[in-house]
N, C-alpha and C positions, 0 to 999 in steps of 0.2 A: 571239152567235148572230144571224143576218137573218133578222128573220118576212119568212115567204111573205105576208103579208099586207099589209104593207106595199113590198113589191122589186116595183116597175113595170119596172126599166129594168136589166140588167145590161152592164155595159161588159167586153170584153176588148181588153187592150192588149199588143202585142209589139215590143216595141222593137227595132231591126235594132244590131248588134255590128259592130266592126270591128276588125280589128287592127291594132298598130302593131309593124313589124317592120324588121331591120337587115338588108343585101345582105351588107355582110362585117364583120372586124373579129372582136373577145373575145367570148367569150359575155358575153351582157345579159339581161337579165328580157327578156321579150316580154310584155304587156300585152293582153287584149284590155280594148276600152276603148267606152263609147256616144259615136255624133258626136258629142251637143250636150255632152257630158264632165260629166254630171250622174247617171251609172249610180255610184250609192253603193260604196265602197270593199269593200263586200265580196262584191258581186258578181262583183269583179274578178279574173279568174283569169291566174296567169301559169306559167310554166315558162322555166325558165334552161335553154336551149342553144347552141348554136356557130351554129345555120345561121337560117333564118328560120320557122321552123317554129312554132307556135301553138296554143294551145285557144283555141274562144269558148265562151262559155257562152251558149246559146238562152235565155232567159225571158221569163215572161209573166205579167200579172197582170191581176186581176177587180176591177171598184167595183162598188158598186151606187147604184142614182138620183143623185143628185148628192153624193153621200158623197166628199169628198178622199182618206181612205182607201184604199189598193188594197193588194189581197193576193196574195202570191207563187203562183202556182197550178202551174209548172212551172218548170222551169231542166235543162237537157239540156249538157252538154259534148259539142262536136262538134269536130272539127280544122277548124284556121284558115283552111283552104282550099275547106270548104264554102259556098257559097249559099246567104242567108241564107234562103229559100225549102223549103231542104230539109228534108221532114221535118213542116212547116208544116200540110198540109192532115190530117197525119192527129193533129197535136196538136188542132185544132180539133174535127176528128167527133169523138173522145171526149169533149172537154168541151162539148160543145152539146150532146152527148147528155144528159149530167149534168146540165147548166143547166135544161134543155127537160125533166127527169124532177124535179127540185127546184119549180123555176117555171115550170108547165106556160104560163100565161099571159103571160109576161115579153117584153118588145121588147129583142131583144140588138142591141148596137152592138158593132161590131169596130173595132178602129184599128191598121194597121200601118205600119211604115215603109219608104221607098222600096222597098228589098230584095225588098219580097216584092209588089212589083205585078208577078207575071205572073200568063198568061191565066189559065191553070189554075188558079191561086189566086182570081182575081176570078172564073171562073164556078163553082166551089164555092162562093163567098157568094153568088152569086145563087141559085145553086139550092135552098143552106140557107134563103134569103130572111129573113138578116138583113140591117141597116145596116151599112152600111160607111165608111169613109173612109181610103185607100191613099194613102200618099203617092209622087210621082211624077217620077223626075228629067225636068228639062228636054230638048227635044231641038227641030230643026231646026225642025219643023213648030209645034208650042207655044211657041216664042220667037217667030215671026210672028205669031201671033195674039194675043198678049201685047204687043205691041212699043206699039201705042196708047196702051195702060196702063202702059208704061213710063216713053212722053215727059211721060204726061201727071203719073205722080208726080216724072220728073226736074225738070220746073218747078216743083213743089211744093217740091220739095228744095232749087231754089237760091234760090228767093225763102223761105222759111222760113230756111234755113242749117241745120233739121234733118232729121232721119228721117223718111221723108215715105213712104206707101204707096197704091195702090185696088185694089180688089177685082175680080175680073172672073170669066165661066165661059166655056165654050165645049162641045161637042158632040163628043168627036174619037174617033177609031176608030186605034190602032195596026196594024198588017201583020195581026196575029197574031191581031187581036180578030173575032170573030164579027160585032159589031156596036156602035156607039159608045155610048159613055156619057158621062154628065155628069162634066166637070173642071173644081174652079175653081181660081183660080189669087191670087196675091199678087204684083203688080210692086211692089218694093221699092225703095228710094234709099237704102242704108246712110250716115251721116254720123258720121264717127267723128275726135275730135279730133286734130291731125296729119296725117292722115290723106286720099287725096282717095276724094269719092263713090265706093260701089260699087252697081251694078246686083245685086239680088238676089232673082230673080223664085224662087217657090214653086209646084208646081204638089201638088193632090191629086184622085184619084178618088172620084167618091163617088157613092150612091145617094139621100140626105136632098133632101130637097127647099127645107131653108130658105135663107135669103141666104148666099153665098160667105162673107162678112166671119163669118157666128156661124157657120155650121160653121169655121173656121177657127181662129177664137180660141176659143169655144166646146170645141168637141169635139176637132179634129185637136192643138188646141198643149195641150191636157190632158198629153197623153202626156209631157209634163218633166217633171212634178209625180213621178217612180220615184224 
């Protein structure tokens, strides 16, 4: 049981699903499966058929304060062909209702993955006025502005010989967005034995106020720990 009296901080975490599917060929399992491939075995839902057809299973789960801990709070089967997005905003009004009637005083943090940074989604957590941090695939305009911090870890990388990173944000506003918010971002220099460098920049949405580097490791790379 979590005393109310000690839960300052409730975390929700939703990790985006992906499947893995075959064009043709014998029926095979279909998998849905997490990117970073750390979504627990039994999470994992499949269905044997001929064509490429799919479940993913939606889940979510809750910490509290810095508790490693997290607890399964939802898990929804949807077909494989849904967005990971859908569906999203109204799993959350119900459980911030619950959270916000359990721990009326509590700061919720939300964390989700790429999937679900659209608008609608981002100005629902605005308006709920929790924290956030959305992760955010790269694109034309965030790769130039990144790109500094690119060169600047690819020197790092070849004078080290290893995995080399810096931290950086920016201000950006999408097509879609009302108006811009803070992204920070990870230029990467992957170093992998065999292998040559790879560029592997990170971006995330967020409304936290503290340095890029601890929201990043801090709160955003949390989300492996499922």
């Amino acid at each position: 049981m979590i005393s109310k009296i000690r839960t300052e901080r409730v975390q929700i975490l939703l990790p985006q699903t992906h499947s893995s599917v075959v064009d043709s060929g014998p029926p095979r399992k279909l998998q849905a499966v997490h990117p970073q491939e750390r979504t627990p075995s039994d999470l994992l839902l499949s269905k044997d058929r001929g064509d490429t057809g799919c479940y993913l299973p939606g889940v979510g789960f809750l910490s509290f304060n810095d508790e490693r801990e997290q607890y399964l709070f939802t898990a929804v089967l949807r077909p494989g062909n849904a967005p990971a997005k859908a569906g999203v905003i109204g799993i959350l009004w119900r459980l911030l209702g619950r959270v916000r009637k359990a721990f009326p005083k509590v700061r919720i943090r939300v964390r989700l993955d790429g999937g679900f940074a659209d608008p609608l989604v981002l100005e629902f957590l605005d308006t709920m006025g929790v924290e956030y941090v959305v992760a955010m695939a790269q694109n034309a305009v965030l790769s130039r502005i990144a790109e500094p911090a690119m060169k600047q870890a690819r020197k790092l990388s070849e004078a080290s010989g290893q995995t080399e990173y810096v931290y950086g944000e920016t201000r950006y506003a999408a097509e879609s967005w009302p108006a811009a918010r803070r992204v920070i971002f990870k230029a990467e220099v992957v170093r992998q034995e065999g292998k040559e460098p790879k560029d592997n920049p990170r971006f995330a949405i967020t409304n936290l106020k503290q340095n890029p580097q601890w929201i990043y490791e801090r709160v955003y790379c949390a989300r492996a720990r499922v």
